[in-house]
N, C-alpha and C positions, 0 to 999 in steps of 0.2 A: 493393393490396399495400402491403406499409410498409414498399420500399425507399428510395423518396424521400424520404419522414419523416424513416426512419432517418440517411441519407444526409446530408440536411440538417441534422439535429439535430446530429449527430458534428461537422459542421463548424462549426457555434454554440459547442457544448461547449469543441471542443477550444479554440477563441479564447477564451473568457470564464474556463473555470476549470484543465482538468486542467492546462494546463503551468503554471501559474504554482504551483500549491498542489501541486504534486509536484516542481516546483526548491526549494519552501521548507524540505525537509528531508531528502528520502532523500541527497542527497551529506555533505551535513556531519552526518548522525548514523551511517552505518556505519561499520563498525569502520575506525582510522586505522591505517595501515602502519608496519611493523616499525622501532621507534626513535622512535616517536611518544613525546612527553611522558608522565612518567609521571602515572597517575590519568585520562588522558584515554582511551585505548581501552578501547572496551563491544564485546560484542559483539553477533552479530545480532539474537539476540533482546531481551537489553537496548536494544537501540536501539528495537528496533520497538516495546517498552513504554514507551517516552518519544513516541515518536512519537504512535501511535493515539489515546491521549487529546487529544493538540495536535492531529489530523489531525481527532477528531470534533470539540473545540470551535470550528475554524477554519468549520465548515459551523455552526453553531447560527446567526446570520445567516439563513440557508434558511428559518426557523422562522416567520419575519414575513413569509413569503409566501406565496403560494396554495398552493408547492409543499409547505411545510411543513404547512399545515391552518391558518393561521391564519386566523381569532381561534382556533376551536378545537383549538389542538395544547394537549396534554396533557403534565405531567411524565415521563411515562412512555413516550410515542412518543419524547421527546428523549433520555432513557435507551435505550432501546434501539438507537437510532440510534447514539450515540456509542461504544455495546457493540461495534457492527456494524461502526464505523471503526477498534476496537482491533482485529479480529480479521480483519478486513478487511483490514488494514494488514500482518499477517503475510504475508499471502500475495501484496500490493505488493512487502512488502523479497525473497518467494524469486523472483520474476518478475525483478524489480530485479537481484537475485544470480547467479540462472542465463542471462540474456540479457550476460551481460560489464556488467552497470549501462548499460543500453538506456534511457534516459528514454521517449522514443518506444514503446517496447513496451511500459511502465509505463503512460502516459498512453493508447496505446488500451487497455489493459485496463482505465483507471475509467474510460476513457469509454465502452467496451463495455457494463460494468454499470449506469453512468448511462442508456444508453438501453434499455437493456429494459430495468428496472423502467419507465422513464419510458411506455413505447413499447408492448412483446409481453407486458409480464408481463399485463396485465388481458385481453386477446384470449388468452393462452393460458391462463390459469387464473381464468376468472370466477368461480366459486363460491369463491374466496380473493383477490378484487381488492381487498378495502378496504385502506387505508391501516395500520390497525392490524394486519388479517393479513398484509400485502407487508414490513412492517417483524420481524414475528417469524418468518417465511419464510425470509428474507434472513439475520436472525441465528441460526437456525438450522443454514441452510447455510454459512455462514461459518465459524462457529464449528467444524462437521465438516469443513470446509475445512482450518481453521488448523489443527488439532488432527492431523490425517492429516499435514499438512505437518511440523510441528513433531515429530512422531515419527518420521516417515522421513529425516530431514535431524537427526533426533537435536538439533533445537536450534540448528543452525547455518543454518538457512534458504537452503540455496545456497553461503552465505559460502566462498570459497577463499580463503584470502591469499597474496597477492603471493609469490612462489619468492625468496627474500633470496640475492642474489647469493653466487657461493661466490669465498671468497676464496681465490688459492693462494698458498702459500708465495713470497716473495720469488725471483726466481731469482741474487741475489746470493749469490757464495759468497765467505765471509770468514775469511782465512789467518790462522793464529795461528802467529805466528813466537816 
């Protein structure tokens, strides 16, 4: 059974990579709160366009190792891979959005997907195990991932903003003599 694997790996994972490369930018790129500097708030989805490309080049590193295919990784496993962090990354920031900005439920959700593909995906889909099929799988699914998301959230991925305090009327009252 590959609960122990599993089990083990998540506990590897979570120490080496997801918390640290998921504190690097879901807080300071969602949209900033009411009265924020002008030019400075984006919103969700603007963000997660800035993001995804920074979130797959921060993995190209990956590329000089077994896990990546080297020597033989190809321009085009690394393209798609990076495709698969943009769009990938949308469905981080609705996770991110709709848990109240959960780090923790962020970080097991990449580490969830880091171990299946790592772990069940070739035990559950042999005849699509290789490397180059697991990478157009994954950006397939993703991409109908983000796509469903971004249409039913109309774009705003979760995002509420802050309820901006109601101001009432002074309760001074001022006689005009």
């Amino acid at each position: 059974m590959a609960i122990i694997p599993v089990h083990e790996t998540f506990i590897r994972a979570r120490r080496r990579s997801g918390r640290h490369e998921t504190l690097q930018g879901r807080r300071g790129a969602t949209p900033r709160p009411a009265g924020a500097a002008p030019g400075v708030t984006r919103g969700p989805l603007g963000a997660t366009v800035v993001l995804g490309p920074l979130w797959g080049l921060w993995h190209l590193p990956l590329f000089l190792s077994e896990w990546g295919g080297w020597p033989d990784v190809t321009w085009l496993r690394v393209g798609e891979f990076v495709a698969f962090a943009c769009v990938f990354s949308v469905i981080v920031t609705w996770v991110f959005n709709r848990t109240g900005q959960s780090l923790p439920l962020v970080m097991l959700l990449h580490v969830s997907v880091n171990n299946f593909m790592s772990i069940v995906y070739s035990d559950m889909f042999p005849s699509i195990a290789t490397a180059e099929h697991a990478g157009r799988v994954t950006l397939l699914a993703g991409t109908t991932a983000a796509f469903l998301v971004i249409v039913a959230t109309r774009g705003r991925l979760g995002y509420r903003p802050a309820e901006e305090p109601v101001q009432e009327p002074s309760q001074e009252i001022t006689h005009r003599r």
